[in-house]
C-alpha positions in Angstrom: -34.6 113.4 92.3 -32.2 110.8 92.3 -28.8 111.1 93.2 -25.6 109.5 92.2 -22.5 109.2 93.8 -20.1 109.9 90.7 -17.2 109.8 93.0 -15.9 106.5 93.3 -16.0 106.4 89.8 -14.0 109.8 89.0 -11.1 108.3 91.7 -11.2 105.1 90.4 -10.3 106.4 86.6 -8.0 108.7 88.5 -5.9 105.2 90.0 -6.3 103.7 86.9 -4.5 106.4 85.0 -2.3 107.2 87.9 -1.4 103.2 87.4 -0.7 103.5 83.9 1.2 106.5 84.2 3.2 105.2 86.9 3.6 101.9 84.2 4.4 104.4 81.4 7.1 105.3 83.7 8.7 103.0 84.4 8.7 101.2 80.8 10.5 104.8 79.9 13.0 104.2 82.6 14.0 100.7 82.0 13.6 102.0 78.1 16.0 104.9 78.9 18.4 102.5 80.8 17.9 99.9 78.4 19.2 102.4 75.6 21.7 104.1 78.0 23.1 100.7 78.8 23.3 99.9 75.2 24.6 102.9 74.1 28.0 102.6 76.7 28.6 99.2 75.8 28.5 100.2 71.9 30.7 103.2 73.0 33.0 101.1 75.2 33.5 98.0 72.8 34.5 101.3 70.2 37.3 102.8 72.3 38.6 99.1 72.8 38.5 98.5 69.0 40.2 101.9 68.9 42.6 100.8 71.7 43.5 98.0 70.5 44.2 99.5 67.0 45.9 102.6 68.5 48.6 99.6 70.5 49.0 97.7 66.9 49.8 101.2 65.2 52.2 101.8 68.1 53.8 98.9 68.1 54.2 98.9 64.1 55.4 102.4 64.3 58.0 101.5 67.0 59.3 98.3 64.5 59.4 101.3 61.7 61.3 103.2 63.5 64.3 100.8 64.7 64.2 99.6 60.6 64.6 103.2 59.6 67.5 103.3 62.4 68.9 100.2 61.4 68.5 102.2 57.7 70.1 105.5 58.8 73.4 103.3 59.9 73.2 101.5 56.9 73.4 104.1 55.1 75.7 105.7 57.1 78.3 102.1 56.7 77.6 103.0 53.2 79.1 106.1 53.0 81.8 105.5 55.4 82.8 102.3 53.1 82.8 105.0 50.1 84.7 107.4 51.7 87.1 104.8 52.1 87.3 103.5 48.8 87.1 107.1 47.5 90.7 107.5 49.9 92.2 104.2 48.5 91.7 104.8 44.9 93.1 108.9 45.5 96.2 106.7 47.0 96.7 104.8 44.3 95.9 107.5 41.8 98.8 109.8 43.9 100.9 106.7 44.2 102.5 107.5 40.9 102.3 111.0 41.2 106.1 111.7 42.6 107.4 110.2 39.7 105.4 111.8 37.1 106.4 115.3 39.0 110.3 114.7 38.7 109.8 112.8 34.8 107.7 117.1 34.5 109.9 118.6 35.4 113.2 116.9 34.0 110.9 117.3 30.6 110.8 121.1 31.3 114.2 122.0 32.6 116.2 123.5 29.3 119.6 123.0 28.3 121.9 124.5 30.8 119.9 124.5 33.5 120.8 122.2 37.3 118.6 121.7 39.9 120.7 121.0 43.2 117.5 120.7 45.1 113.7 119.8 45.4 111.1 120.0 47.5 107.6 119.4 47.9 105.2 120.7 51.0 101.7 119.6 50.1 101.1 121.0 46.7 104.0 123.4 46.4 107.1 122.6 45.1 110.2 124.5 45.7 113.4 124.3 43.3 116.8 125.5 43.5 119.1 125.2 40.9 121.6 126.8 38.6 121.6 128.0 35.2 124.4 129.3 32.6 122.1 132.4 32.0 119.5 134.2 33.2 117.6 133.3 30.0 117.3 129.8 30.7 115.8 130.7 34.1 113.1 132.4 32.5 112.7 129.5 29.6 112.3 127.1 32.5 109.3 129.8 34.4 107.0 129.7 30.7 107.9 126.1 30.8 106.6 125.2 34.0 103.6 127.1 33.0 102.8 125.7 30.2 102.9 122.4 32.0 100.0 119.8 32.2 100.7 118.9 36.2 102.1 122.1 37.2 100.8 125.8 37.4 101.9 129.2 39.1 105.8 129.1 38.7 107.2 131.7 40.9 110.8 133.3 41.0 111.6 134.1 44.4 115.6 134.9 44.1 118.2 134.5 41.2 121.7 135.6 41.7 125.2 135.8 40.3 127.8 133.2 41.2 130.9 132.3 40.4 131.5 128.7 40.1 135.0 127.0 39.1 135.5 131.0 36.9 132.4 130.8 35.4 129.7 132.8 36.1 125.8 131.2 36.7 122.7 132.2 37.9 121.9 130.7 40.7 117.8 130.8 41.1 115.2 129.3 44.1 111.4 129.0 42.3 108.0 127.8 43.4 105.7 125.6 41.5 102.1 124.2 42.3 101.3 120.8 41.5 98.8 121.3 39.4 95.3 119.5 41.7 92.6 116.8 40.5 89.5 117.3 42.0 88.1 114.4 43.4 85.8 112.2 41.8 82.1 113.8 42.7 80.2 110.7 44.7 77.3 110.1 42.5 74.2 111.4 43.0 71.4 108.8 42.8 73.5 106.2 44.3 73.0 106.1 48.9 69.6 107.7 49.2 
């Protein structure tokens, strides 16, 4: 019987595959590292893209926000400049006011009736005066309020005197001037 010796051949398939294998393995590595390598640099060049994007964002928002700022105080010389003219024009409208108020109520005294005094404290306006009855006193309250720039007439005192043997009423009233509102800013103007 003959006999062969099958083992040099069984160990050298065995190198050859252990070669390949050891080749297969290290084509996977340098594959794996290839593709790891690749895959950080996509990644990397993607969070500088987003970097840089994220510092032009910043930057825009931070010019946004000093325009709104420079806005806001715009807006609030605007107002301030409104305000004033809104206080220069009630100054011109009260300039006249004074004399209006003494023409109203020279228009409303009656016949017989004296004022020896007036005066004003903000919107109220107190009188003191004399009249030949007490009549006229009363004429002179419905007449102040019926008035177009003055309301509420009150009658705080009216007394006898004698003055020169004849007898008059002498009388101390409050009025209210009678108050415009101000002009309402408007609306769709400043925002």
């Amino acid at each position: 019987m003959i006999r062969i010796n099958l083992l040099p051949h069984r160990q050298i398939k065995r190198a050859e595959r252990q070669r390949q294998f050891n080749l297969m393995l290290v084509a996977t590595l340098i594959a794996g590292a290839a593709i790891v390598f690749m895959g950080q640099t996509y990644i990397g060049a993607r969070i500088d893209a987003q970097k840089n994007r994220n510092t032009r964002l910043e930057t825009a928002i931070a010019k946004l926000d000093k325009e709104i700022e420079d806005i806001r105080k715009l807006k609030e010389q605007i107002r301030n400049v409104l305000d004033r003219k809104r206080v220069v024009e009630n100054l011109q409208n009260d300039r006249s006011q004074a004399v209006i108020m003494l023409d109203e109520i020279a228009r409303q005294l009656p016949e017989g009736v004296f004022l020896r005094s007036i005066k004003q404290t903000g919107n109220e306006i107190t009188l003191e005066g004399l009249a030949d009855t007490n009549a006229r006193v009363a004429t002179l309250v419905r007449n102040l309020g019926n008035s177009q720039y003055l309301e509420m007439p009150l009658l705080i005192e009216i007394k006898s005197v004698a003055s020169k043997n004849v007898k008059q009423s002498a009388f101390t009233m409050k009025v209210n001037q009678k108050v415009k509102k101000p002009a309402e800013p408007e609306k769709g103007k400043g925002k």
